[in-house]
N, C-alpha and C positions, 0 to 999 in steps of 0.2 A: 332705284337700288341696283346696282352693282355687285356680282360675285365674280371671283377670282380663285379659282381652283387653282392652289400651287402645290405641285412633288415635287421634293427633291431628292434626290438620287444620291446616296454616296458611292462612288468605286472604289473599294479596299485595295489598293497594291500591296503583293505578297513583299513584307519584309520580314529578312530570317531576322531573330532572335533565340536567345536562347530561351527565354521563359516562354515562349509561345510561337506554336507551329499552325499554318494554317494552309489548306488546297492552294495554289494560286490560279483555281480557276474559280472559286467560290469568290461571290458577290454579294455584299452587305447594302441591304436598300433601308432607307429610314423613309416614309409619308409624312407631313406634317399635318395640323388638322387642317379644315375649310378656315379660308380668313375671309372674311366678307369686309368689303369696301361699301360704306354706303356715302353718298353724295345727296347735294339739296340743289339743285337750280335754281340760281338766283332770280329771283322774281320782279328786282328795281335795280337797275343800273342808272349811273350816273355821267351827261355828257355835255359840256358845254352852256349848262344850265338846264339841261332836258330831263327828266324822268323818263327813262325807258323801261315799259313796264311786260311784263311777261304774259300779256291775259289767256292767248289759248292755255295756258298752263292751269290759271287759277280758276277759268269756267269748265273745266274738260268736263268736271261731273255734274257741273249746274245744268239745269233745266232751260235751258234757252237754246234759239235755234241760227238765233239771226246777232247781228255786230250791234244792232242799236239798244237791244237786251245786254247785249254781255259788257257795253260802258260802265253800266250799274254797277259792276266787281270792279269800278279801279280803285284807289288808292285817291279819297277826296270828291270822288263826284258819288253825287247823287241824284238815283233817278226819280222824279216826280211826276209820277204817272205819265211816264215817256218824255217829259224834257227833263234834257241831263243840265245839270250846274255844277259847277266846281268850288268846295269848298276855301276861301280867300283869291278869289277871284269875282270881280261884281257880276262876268258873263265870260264866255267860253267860248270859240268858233270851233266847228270840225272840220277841219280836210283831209281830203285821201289820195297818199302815194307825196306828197309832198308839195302836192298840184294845188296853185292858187283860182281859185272858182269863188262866180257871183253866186252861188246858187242860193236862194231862201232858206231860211234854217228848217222851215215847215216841209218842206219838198226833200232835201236831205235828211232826215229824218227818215222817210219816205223809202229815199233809195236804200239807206242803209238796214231799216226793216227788213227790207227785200235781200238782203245780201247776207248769206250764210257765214256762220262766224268759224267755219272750216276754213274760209280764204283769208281766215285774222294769221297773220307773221307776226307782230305785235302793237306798242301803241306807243307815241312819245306826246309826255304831257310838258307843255310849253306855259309857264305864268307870263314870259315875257318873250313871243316867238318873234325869230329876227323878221328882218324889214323883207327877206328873198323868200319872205311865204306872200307878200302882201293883202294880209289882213294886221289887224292890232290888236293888242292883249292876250289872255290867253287862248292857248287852242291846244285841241288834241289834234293831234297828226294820227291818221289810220295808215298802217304800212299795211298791203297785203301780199300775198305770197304771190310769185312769179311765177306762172307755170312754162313748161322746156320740152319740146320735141318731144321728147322718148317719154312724156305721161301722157300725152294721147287725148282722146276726148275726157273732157271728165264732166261731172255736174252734178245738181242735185234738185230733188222736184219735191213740195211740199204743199201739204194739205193741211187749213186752221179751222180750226170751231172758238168760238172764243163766246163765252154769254154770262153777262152784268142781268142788265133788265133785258135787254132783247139779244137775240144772238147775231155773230157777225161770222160770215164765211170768208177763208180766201186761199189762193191758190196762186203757184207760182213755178219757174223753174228758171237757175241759173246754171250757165255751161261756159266752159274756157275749152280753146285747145292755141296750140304753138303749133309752126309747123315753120322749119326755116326761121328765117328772120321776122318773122308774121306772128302775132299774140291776136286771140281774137276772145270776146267778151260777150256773152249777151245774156240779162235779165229781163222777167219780166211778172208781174204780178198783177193780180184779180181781186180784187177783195169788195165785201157787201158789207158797209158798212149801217148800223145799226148804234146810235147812243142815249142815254139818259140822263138827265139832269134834274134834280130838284133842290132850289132854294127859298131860302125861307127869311123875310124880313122882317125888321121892327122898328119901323121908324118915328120915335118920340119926337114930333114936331113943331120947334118955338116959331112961333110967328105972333107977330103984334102981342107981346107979352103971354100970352096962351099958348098950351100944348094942346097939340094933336096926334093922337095915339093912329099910328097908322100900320095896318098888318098887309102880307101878303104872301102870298104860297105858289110859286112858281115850279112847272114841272116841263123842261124841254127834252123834245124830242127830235130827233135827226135820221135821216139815213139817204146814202148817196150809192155810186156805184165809183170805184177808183181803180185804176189804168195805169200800171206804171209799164216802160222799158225802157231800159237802158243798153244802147251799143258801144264799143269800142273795136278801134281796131288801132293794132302796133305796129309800126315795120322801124326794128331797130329803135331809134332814140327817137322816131316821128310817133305821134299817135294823136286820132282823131276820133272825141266822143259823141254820140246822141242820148240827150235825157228827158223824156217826155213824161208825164205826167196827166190825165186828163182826170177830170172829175161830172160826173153826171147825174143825174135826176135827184138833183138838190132840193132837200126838203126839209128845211126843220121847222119844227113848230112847237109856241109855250102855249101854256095856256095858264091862266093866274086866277087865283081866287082873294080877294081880298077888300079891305076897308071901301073902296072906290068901285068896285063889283066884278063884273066877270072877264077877262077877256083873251081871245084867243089872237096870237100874233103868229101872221106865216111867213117865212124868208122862202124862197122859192127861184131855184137857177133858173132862168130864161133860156139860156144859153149851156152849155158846160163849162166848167173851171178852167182851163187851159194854162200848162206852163212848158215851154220850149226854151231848150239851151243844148248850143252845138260849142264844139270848144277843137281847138287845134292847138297843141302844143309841142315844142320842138327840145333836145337835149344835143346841146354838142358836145365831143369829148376835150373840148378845149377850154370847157367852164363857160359857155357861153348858154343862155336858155332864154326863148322867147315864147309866149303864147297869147291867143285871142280868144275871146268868149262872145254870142252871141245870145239874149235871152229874151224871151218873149213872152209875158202873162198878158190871160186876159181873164174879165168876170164879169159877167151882168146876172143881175139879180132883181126881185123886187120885194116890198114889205107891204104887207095887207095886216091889218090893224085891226079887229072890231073889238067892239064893248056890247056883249049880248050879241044882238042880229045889226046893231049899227055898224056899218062902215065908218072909223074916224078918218084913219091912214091908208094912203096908196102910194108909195114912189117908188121908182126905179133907181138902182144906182149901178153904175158903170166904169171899167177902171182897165185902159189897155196901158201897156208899160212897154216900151223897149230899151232893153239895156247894152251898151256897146261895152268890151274891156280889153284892151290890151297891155302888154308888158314884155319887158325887155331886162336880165340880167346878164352879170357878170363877174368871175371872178378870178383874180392871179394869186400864186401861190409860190412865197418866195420861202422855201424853206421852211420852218415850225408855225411861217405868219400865212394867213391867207387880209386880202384886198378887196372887196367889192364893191360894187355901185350897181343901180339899175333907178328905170324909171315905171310909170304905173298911171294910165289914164281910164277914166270911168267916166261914160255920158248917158244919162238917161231921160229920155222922153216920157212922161205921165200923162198921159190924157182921158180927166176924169170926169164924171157928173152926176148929180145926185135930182130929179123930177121930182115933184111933187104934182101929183094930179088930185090929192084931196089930205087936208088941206090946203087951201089956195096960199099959197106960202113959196119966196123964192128958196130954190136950190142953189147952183153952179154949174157950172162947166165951164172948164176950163183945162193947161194945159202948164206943167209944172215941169220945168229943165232943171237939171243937175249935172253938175259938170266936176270933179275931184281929178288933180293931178298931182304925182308928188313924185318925189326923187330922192336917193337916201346914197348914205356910203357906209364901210359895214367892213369891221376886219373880226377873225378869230386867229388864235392861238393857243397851244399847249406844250407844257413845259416840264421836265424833267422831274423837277423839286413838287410837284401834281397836280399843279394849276391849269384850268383850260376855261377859256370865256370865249363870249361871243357879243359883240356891242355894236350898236348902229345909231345913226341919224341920219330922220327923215325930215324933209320940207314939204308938207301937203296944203294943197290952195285947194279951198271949196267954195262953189259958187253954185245958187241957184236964186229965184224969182225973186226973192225977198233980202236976200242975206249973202256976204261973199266975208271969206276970213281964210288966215292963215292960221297953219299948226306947225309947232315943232314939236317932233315925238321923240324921246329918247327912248333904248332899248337897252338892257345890259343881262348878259347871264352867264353865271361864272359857278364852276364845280372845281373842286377843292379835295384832293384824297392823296395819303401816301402807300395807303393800302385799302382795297376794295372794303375790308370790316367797317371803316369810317369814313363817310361823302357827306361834303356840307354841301349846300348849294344857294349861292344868291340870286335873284332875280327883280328886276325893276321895268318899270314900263309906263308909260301914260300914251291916251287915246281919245280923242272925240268920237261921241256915242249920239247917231242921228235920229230923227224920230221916224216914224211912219208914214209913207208919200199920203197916206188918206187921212191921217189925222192933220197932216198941213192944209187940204183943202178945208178943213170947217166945217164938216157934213154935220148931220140932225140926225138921230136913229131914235124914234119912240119904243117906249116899252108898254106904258100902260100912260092914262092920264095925269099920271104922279112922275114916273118914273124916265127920265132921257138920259139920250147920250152925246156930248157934242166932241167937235173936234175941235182946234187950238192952231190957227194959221199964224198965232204969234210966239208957239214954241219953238224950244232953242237947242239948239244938240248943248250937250255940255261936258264938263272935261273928264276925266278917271284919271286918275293916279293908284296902282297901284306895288307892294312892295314883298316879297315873299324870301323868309328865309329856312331852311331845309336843311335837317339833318338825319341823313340814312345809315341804318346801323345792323350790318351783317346783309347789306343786298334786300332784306323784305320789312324788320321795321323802320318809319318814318313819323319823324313830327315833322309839323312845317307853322311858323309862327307868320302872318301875315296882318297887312294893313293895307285897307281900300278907303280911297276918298274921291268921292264927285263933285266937282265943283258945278254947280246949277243942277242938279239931280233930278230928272221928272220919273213921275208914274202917275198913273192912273187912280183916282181915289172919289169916292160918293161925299157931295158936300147938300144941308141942306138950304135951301135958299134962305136970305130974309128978308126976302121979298115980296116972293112968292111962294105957293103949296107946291113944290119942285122938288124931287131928289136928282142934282144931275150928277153921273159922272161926267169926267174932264179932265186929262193929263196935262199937269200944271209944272213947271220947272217950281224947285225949291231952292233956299239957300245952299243946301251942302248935304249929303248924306257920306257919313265915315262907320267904318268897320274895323276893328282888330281882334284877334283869335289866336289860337292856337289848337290845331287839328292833329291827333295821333293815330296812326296808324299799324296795327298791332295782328300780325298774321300768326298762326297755332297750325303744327301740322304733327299727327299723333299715327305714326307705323302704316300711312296711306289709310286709313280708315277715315279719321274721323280728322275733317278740316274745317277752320275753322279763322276769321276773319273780323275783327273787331274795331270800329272806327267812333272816334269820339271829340268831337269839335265845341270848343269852349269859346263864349263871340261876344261881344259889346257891341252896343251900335247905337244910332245917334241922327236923327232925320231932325234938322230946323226949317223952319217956313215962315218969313216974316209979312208974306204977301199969298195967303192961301185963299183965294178969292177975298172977302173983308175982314180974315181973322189970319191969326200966329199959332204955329206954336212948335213947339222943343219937346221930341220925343224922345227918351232914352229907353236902353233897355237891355239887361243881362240873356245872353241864347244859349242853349244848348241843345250839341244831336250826338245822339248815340246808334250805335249800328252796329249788330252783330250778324253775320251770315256762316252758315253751320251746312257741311256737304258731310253725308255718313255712308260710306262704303261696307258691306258686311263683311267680305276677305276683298284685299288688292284688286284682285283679276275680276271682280264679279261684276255682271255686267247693268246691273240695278243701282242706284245712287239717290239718297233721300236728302235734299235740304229742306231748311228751316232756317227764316231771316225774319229779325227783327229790329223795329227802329223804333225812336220815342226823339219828338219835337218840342223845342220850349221856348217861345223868346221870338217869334216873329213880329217883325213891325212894317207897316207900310203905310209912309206921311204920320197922318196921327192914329191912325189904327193900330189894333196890335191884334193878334192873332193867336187862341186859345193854343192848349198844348194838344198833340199828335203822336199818335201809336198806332203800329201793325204788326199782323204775324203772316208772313206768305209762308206757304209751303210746295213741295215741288217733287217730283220722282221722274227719273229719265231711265230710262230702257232701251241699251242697243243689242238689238237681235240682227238675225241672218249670216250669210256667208261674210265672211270679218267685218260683222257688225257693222252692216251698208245700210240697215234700217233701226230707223230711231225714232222711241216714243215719248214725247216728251207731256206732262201735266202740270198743272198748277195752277195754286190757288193763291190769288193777291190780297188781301186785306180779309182774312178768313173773318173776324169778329164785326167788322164795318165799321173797325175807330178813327180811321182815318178822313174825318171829315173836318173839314175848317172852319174853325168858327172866327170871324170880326166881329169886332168891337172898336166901336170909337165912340168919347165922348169927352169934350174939352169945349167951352169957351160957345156954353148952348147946345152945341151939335150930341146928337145920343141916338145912335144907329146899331144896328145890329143885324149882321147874317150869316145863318148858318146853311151848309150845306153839305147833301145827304146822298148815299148810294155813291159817291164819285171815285173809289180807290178799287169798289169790291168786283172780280170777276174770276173766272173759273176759263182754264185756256187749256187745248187742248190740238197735240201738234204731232203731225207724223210727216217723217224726212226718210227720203231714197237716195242713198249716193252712192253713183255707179263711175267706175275703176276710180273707186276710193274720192274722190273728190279732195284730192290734198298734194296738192304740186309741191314737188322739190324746194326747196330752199336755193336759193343760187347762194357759189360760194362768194259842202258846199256850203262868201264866209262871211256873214252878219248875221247879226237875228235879223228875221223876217221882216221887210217896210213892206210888202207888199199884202193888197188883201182891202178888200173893203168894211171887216169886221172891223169893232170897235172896242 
């Protein structure tokens, strides 16, 4: 809100007449009233296909403290107990500052936790981002805020209590300062991890014409110690990162009770979790841009198995990764057109193994290369009449132990306005989607006597296509009607043998998974009090499988998700702020499964105190009722399974933030899901 106090002042000059005489040193002043100007900040802008979205604006009163929280408020994504998805999009990368990075989606995740959402500038949501990010499909871009000489040190130190079933501590502080041509960066965060798990199965089991009723009641437990920091330093258009990660005194443990009897399973680090990545990358003012990434995970681990006091299981398994990346762009600009090309090489070494010392049963080891190269060309434009797009085509060759293929990926995204009240926007894209370096080796992971897990050295990446069309209206609301199709489509899915007395999972490629929807989004803002945000996505969807280990089958299914988020302010300036968000699920399917429906109610109050509000308390409660539990189901063609599971949404968070000389610089005028990881 905006006020504009305006007087205006008349000067009377004396004119004689005869009907009227007046001093001519006498002065006639008129005041008008107060006219108050109010404005709205547009909160979605539209560019070249991109969604530029305003989030510091739309979380200032939310209850969150960090960037990986404040995703949950865009426009389409939704957070799932900290992994974000994007509504008509099958998956989503993140990067940040525009920087293309190998980094695991688990470990990003990670950094951005750690990362105050003070340093958010804003976000741009990409269905089909060009080939000069290189990654594919869609991604959120993090832009953060640049800090400049004259703001000095800044930073900000934070302390978490967080407790579900057991409580998790952690601790952190982030600081920037400029100085000259020098930007410098450093994070770092502590945290004591503690988790809960409990699921619950029912597996109606045919075998040789007879069922077998089979129960079981699993309760895991975990807790580790995690290490993060991250360095950077700038000089000018150079800048040079360090992103470490380490993980330690690794412990998780179930323990199940059920049809087949008792048994306690321990996973147990050997070692700590280790993940390293150094990165250099360079900006010239000529359009030119080149950078390198270097990345290092490691994990060793073992599994101890009993049933009672029996020992059944013992193995080790083992999983060192090096990954190389380089890249090189370019771009000319001949007037309203721009030209580019660039090329993009990825190699990585796997070297992995899975021991058995009991059962006497082979493992692996062995050593898995990957090699992706690809090269693209790539022009935009914008045009008077209010067209602006941006389109590319890439040539990418993939090669590794088993399998080498080529891809051509098109890109197109195109925005459309002659005045900001009205933006259409199209986007298109396709993408090969690879699997997990550990699930190509083949491993074994026991659960109980009944229960395993295998891996699939004959899985296959497979294709995404997919297609997004967008219409914004007044800057904040948005539909976006969308269509996703996979061609070879895997996940992961419980099949029972009929064989044997097995439930194994197994990530199986299918014929085809397709999607189509239409997502609205619908923002309420009432005299700065009471805000208000409402998302609603309406979905069909469609998994076939003609080769599901010895069975088929064609799953359809009507979706829907609702989502309302409410921030209440009691006057403008007050420095207290109460949300209430709630969502409701309906319509999930995975393979032949389909997944019960889903509801929660978080609640939240934020509190900034001290000298201009440099301390911040933030609370909140997730899933206050404890509805958000998942139930599967599947039963088609013999198979009749069932599990549910319990306590996984609900916890109570508790955050307190110091930010000293304000922690909020001037304004000038990391990208796959996860392959890495021996989890199954």
């Amino acid at each position: 809100m905006q006020r504009i106090y305006l007087s205006l002042v008349f000067m009377s000059v004396f004119l004689s007449t005869t009907a009227q005489e007046e001093s001519p040193d006498s002065i006639v002043s008129m005041q008008l009233n107060e006219v108050v100007v109010s404005g709205e900040k547009p909160q979605i802008k539209g560019k070249d296909g991109a969604m530029v979205v305003d989030l510091p604006a739309i979380v200032k009163d939310k209850p969150v403290t960090n960037i990986l929280e404040s995703l949950g408020y865009l426009p389409g994504v939704v957070d799932n107990n900290g992994t974000i998805g994007l509504n008509g999009a099958s998956e989503v990368s993140i990067i940040i500052n525009g920087e293309p990075s190998s980094m695991p989606l688990q470990n990003l995740y990670q950094l951005l936790y750690s990362t105050p959402v003070d340093r958010l500038k804003n976000v741009e949501i990409m269905y089909s981002a060009p080939a000069k990010y290189h990654t594919n499909g869609a991604v959120i871009n993090i832009v953060l805020k640049t800090p400049r000489p004259l703001d000095g040190l800044m930073g900000q130190a934070t302390a978490g209590y967080s407790q579900t079933h057991y409580a998790t501590y952690s601790g952190g502080l982030n600081t920037t300062y400029a100085i000259k041509d020098w930007t410098f960066d450093v994070n770092w965060t502590l945290t004591r991890n503690q988790t809960y798990n409990r699921q619950e199965t029912l597996s109606n089991h045919l075998l040789d014409g007879s069922r077998h009723w089979i129960e079981d009641d699993m309760r895991q437990v975990g807790k580790n110690w995690s290490n993060l920091i991250y360095v950077a330093a700038s000089f000018k258009k150079l800048k040079l990162s360090y992103n470490g990660q380490i993980t330690s005194d690794i412990r998780n443990r179930s323990i199940s009770i059920g049809t087949f009897g008792n048994y306690s399973n321990l996973y147990k680090g050997i070692s700590p979790t280790s993940y390293h990545n150094i990165a250099l990358r360079y900006v010239a003012p000529s359009g030119f841009s080149a950078g390198a990434d270097y990345t290092h995970y490691h994990e060793n681990r073992n599994q101890d198995l009993y049933k009672g006091d029996e020992e059944m299981v013992y193995s080790e398994n083992r999983q060192n990764i090096n990954r190389y990346h380089v890249y090189a762009d370019r771009e000319h600009t001949f007037g309203s057109w721009a030209i580019g090309y660039g090329a993009d090489y990825q190699h990585s070494d796997d070297k992995s193994s899975q021991a058995y010392i009991l059962p006497q049963q082979q493992g692996f080891d062995n050593e898995l290369r990957e090699d992706a190269a690809s090269v693209y060309v790539s022009t935009r434009s914008s045009f008077q009449w209010g067209l602006s797009f941006n389109a590319s085509v890439k040539a990418e060759y993939f090669h590794n132990n088993n399998r080498h293929n080529w891809n051509i990926i098109p890109q197109l995204g195109a925005t459309f306005y002659k005045t900001p009240g009205s933006i259409f926007q199209f986007n298109f894209t396709s993408h090969r989607v690879y699997p997990s370096f550990w699930e190509l080796h083949g491993g074994t992971a026991y659960v109980n006597d009944y229960t395993m897990i295998l891996g699939n050295p004959d899985l296959q990446p497979y294709m995404n296509y997919t297609g997004q069309f967008s219409y914004i209206f007044r800057q904040k609301y948005a539909a976006t009607f969308y269509i996703i199709y996979a061609d070879g489509y895997s996940a992961q899915l419980p099949y029972q043998s009929t064989s044997d007395m097995h439930l194994i999972f197994q990530t199986l490629n299918m014929d085809f998974s397709k999607t189509a929807g239409l997502q609205l989004h619908i923002p309420l803002d009432i005299k700065n009090i009471w805000n208000a945000t409402a998302t609603l996505n309406m979905s069909y969807s469609q998994q076939k499988s003609g080769h599901f280990h010895d069975l088929s089958f064609n799953h359809k299914r009507m979706g829907l998700y609702v989502g309302i988020n409410n921030t209440i302010r009691f006057t403008p300036s007050c420095p207290v702020s109460l949300s209430v968000d709630g969502s409701y699920i309906y319509g999930q399917i995975q393979g032949a499964g389909r997944f019960g429906a889903l509801w929660k109610i978080d609640a939240g109050i934020k509190w900034q105190f001290g000298s201009k509000r440099c301390c911040e308390l933030d609370v909140k409660a997730n899933d206050i009722f404890n509805t958000c539990n998942p139930i599967l189901k599947i039963k088609f063609s013999g198979q009749d399974y069932r599990m549910k599971a319990h306590d996984m949404n609900r916890n109570f968070k508790l955050t307190f933030v110091y930010r000293f000389n304000g922690f909020k610089p001037k304004e000038d005028s990391n990208i796959d899901t996860s392959r890495f990881g021996t989890g199954n």
